[in-house]
Steps between C-alpha positions, in 0.01 A plus 500: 500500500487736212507333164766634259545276250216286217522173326275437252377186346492563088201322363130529606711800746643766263435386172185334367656220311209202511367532145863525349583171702144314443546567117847347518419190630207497358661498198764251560207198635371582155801448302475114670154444472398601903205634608550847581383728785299796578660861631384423855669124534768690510533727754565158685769349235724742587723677771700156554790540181460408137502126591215489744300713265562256239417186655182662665383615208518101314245229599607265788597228287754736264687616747803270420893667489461414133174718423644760713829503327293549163260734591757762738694580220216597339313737733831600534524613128123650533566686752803630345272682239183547676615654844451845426149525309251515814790504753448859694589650908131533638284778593704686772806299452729821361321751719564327821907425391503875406453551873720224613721633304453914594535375845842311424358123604707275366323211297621184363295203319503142608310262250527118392502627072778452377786733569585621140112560425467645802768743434403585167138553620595761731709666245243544278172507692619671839812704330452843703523384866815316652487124678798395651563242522267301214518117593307245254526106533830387393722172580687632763181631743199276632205652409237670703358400751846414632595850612909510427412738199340718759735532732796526204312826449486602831878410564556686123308819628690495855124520631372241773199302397290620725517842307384347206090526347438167314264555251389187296169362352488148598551271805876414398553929517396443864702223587741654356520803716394322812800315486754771441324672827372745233140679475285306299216689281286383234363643238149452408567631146693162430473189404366275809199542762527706820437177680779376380725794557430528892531103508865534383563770776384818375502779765299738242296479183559816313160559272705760274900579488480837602406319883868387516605793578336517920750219544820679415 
């Protein structure tokens, strides 16, 4: 079946945003005496929501409700100022939704950030290209890898999943996609290990964005 529609995971997919997010955190184990972590630790803190990130990112015997409820807040407030220093869309990102967009695919983004961050990230990062719909973690939707958000897209977009690429960087992406009967590819660009992209279901590994576009 011909593909006519893309979802796109946001971080480690269109937007580089691992420095931004280490230095955050980073930042907030400081500010309660924690050992900190290196810029590769986490490409495995995060993809999960803020919370998961959190308590990843703590030592096993820290991660209580009460030294999450102290330190959230407070990579919360990092982040806040931090998000857009080193935060950019990687090489090939805007070329490759130039064409998406010349050849009238309709794209949409699915990620477990937070919905208002998410939102404002795309406003000011990706301003010149149109998602719709733009879904980010909030109460009222499980996150990924539970795949309602995908198919409130699909449903949104009058489009049946199976017309839907499913580009993510990480095994959750896949899961994702796989579960909404969607096309799963990962991109190598990302955050996470090829190995783990075809374990979570990955039909294709894309080396560079531009690649996307033999699927459509």
């Amino acid at each position: 079946m011909k593909h006519s529609a893309v979802i796109f995971d946001l971080d480690g997919t269109l937007l580089d945003t691992l420095k931004d997010l280490a230095d955050s955190v980073n930042s907030a184990l400081g500010y309660l005496g924690l050992p900190e972590h290196d810029l590769e630790a986490y490409r495995y803190f995060v993809g999960d929501g803020r919370e998961a990130m959190a308590s990843r990112a703590l030592p096993e015997d820290r991660r209580d409700t009460a030294t999450l409820n102290r330190i959230i807040p407070r990579i919360n407030e990092e982040y806040s100022r931090r998000w857009a220093e080193n935060t950019r869309p990687y090489p090939g990102i805007p070329e490759l939704l130039d064409e998406l967009t010349g050849s009238n695919v309709r794209m949409a983004i699915l990620t477990n950030k937070p919905h208002d961050f998410t939102e404002l990230m795309v406003s000011r990062l990706l301003p010149q290209w149109q998602f719709e719909p733009i879904i980010g973690a909030m109460p009222s939707l499980p996150k990924k890898p539970d795949p309602t958000g995908a198919l409130k897209i699909a449903q949104q977009l009058n489009i049946k999943p199976t017309g839907f690429l499913y580009l993510g960087d990480s095994d959750i992406d896949m899961k994702t996609a796989a579960a909404a009967d969607m096309y799963p590819l990962g991109a190598l660009w990302g955050f996470r290990t090829a190995g783990e992209l075809l374990a979570g279901g990955a039909r294709a590994l894309l080396q560079e964005p531009a690649e996307l576009l033999s699927f459509l």
